[in-house]
C-alpha positions in Angstrom: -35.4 33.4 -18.5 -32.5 31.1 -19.1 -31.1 29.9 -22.2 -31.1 26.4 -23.5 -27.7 25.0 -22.9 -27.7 25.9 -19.4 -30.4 23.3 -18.8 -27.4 20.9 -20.5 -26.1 18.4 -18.3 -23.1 18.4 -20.8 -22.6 22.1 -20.9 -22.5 21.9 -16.5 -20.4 19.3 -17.0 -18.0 21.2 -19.3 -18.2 24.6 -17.5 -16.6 22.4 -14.2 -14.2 20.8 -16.2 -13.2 24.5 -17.6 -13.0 26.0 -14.3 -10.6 23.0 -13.3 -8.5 23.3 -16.2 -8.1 27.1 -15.0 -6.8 26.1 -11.5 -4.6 23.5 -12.5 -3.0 25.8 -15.5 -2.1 28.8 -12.7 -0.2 26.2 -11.4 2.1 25.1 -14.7 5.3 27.3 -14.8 5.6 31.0 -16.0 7.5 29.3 -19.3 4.1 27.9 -20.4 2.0 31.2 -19.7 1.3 32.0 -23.4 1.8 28.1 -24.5 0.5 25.0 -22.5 -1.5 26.9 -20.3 -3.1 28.9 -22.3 -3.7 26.6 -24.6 -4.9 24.1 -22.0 -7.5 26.7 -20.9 -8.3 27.9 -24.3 -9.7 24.4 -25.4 -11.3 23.6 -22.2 -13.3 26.8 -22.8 -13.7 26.2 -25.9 -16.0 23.2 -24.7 -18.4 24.8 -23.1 -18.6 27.9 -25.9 -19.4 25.6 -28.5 -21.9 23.9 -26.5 -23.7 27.0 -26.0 -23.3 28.3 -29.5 -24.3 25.0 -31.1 -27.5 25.1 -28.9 -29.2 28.5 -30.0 -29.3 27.3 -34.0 -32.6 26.2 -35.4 -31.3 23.1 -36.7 -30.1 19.5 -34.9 -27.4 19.5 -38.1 -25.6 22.3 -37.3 -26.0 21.8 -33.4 -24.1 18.5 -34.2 -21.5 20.1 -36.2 -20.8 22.4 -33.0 -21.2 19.1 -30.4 -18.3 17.7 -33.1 -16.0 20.6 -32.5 -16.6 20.5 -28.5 -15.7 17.4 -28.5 -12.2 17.8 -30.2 -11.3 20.5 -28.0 -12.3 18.0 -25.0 -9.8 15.7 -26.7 -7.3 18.4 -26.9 -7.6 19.2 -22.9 -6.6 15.4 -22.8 -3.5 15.8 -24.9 -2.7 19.3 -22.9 -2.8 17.0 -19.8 -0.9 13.8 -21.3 2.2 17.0 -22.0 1.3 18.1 -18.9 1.8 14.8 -16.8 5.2 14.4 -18.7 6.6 17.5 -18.2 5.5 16.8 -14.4 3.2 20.0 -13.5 0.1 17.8 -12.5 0.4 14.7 -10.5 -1.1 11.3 -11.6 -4.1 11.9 -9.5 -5.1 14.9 -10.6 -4.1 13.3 -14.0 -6.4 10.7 -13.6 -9.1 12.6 -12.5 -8.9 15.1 -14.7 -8.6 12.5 -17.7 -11.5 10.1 -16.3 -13.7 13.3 -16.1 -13.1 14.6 -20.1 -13.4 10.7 -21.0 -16.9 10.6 -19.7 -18.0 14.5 -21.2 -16.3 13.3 -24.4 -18.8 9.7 -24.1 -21.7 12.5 -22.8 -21.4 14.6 -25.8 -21.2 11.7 -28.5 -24.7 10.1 -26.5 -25.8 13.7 -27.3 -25.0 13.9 -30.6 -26.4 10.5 -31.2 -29.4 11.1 -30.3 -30.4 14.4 -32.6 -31.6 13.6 -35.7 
């Protein structure tokens, strides 16, 4: 048996992009343990949780409303990384990567939500 969103390419897509998040925030100073990085990871979770959640309701309007949130907290990873990049804990290659990746989830999710009625 398997649930609904895991057959999601979006909610794949999101649960990589959470586990990358992850990596790169172990990496951030000590400083932003309970700040940056934690709020870096929080919202990159918070992706793929609202995916899921949004999936198991009966109706396409309240799976949209849940698709809406996911996608703000993708756009949040992007400003975690923008602070991130300034503050000089990532590199622009793992900036770019990481900002190219959310930019397509973010474009996957609004296809997605586009296309329930």
């Amino acid at each position: 048996m398997s649930f609904k969103f895991e057959k999601l390419t979006v909610w794949n897509k999101a649960l990589e992009l959470s586990d990358e998040i992850d990596k790169i925030a172990l990496t951030f100073p000590k400083l932003e343990m309970y700040s940056l990085s934690s709020q870096a990871k929080r919202a990159a979770d918070s992706v793929v949780l609202n995916i899921a959640e949004g999936s198991t309701l009966q109706s396409n309007v309240e799976f949209k409303r849940f698709l809406v949130i996911a996608n703000r907290s993708a756009i949040e990873v992007v400003a975690c990384l923008h602070i991130a990049i300034r503050r000089k804990y990532i590199q622009q290659e793992q900036f770019k990567l990481l900002y190219d990746n959310y930019l397509s989830l973010v474009k996957q999710i609004q296809a997605l939500i586009n296309s329930l009625k």
